[in-house]
C-alpha positions in Angstrom: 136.0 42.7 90.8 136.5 46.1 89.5 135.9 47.3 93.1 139.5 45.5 94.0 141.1 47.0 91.2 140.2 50.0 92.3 141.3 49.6 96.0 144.2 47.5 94.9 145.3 50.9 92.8 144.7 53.2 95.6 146.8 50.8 98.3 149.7 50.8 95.6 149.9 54.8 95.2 149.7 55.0 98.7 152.5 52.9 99.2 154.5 55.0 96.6 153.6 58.2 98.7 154.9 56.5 101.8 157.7 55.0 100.1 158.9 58.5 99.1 158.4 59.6 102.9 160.3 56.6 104.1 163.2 57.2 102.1 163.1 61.0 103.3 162.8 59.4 107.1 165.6 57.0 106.4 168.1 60.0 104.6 167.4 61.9 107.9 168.0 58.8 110.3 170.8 57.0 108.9 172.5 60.8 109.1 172.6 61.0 113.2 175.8 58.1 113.7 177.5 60.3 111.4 177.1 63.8 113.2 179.1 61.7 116.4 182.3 61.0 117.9 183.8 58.6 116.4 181.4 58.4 113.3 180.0 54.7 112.8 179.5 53.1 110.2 175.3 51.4 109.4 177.0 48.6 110.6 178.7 49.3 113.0 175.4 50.9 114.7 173.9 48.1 114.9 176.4 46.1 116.1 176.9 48.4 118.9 172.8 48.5 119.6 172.6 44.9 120.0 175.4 44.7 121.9 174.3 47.1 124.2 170.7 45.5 124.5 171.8 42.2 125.2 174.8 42.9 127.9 177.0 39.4 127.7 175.9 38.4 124.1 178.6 36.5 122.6 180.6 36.5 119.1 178.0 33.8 118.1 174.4 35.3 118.6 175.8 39.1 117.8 176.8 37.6 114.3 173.3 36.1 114.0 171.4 39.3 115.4 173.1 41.7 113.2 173.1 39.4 109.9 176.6 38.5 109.2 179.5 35.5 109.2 180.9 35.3 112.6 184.6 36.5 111.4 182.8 39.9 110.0 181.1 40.3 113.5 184.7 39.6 115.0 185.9 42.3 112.5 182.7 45.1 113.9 184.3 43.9 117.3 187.6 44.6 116.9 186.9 48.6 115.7 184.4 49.2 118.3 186.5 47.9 120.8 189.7 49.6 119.6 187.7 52.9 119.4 186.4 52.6 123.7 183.0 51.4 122.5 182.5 47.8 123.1 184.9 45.4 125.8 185.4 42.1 125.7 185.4 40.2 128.2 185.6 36.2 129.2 183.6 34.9 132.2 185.4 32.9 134.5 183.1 30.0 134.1 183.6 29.3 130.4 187.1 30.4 129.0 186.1 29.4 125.8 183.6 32.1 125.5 183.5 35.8 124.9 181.0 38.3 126.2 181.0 41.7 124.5 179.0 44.8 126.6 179.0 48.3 125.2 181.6 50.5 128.0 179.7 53.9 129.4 181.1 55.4 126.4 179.5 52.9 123.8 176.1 53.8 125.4 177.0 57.6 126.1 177.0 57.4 121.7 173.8 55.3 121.4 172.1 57.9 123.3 173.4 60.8 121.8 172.5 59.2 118.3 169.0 58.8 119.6 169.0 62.5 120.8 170.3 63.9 117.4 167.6 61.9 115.6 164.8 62.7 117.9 165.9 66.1 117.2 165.9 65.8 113.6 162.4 64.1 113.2 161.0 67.0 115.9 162.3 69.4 113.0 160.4 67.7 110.3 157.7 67.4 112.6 157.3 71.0 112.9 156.5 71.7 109.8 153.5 69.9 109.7 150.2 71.9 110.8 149.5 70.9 114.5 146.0 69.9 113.3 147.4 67.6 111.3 150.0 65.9 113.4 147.2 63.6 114.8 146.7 61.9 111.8 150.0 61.2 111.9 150.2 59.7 115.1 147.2 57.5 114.0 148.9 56.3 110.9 152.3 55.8 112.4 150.3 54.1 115.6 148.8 51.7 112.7 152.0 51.1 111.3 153.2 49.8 114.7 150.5 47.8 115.4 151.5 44.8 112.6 153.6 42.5 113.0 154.0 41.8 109.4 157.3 39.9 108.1 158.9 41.0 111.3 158.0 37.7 113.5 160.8 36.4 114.6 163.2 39.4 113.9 164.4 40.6 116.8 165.1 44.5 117.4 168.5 45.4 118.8 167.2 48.3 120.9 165.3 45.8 122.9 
């Protein structure tokens, strides 16, 4: 009993030291769709990522993807559309349908987001010894490797 204690202690100040690393991560993420043209919003980000990973998605399954009411996905719509990101567009077989894709420009600012934080994380990365960067890789590899409370979720970068 006192053994699980002890590993139950250890897991739980190990998740403190990688909840403190987490939140550096996340500062240093979450500060890329800001450093573009036209800055975007969390939200917005995401909105535009699914879009662009499911080409033809409608109003409907964007709103449940992203998390929100279907008149707040309407609303993301309407200022990624109005700023060249995102086109509507309504197939000729079903009028009563929308299809949203991300325009060359939407994607052109998804990838330059991804750039700017690969960039960022190869600046953090450098300051850790090289010897040690393995380790890394194991943990994060690790990380990757569960599927825990994540079933079902689906990733808007594909």
């Amino acid at each position: 009993m006192a053994g699980r204690g002890a590993e139950r202690a250890g897991l739980l100040e190990l998740a403190e030291q990688m909840s403190d690393a987490v939140r550096r991560l996340a500062l240093v993420w979450d500060r890329a769709p800001l450093s573009v043209n036209p800055r975007l919003s969390a939200q917005q980000l995401v909105t535009l990522e699914s879009v662009s990973a499911s080409p033809g998605i409608n109003l409907t399954g964007l709103a449940d993807v992203v998390g929100v009411g279907h008149s707040a996905a309407s609303r993301l719509c309407d200022r990624l559309e109005a700023a060249g990101l995102l086109e509507r567009r309504i197939p000729p077989e079903n009028r009563r349908e929308i299809h949203l894709t991300a325009t060359s420009r939407g994607r052109s600012l998804l990838d330059e987001v991804e750039a700017r934080r690969r960039q960022d994380l190869a600046a953090i990365l450098a300051e850790i010894p090289p010897d040690r960067r393995g380790e890394l890789r194991d943990g994060l590899r690790a990380v990757s490797a569960l599927d825990r409370g994540g079933a079902g979720r689906q990733d808007p970068r594909g």
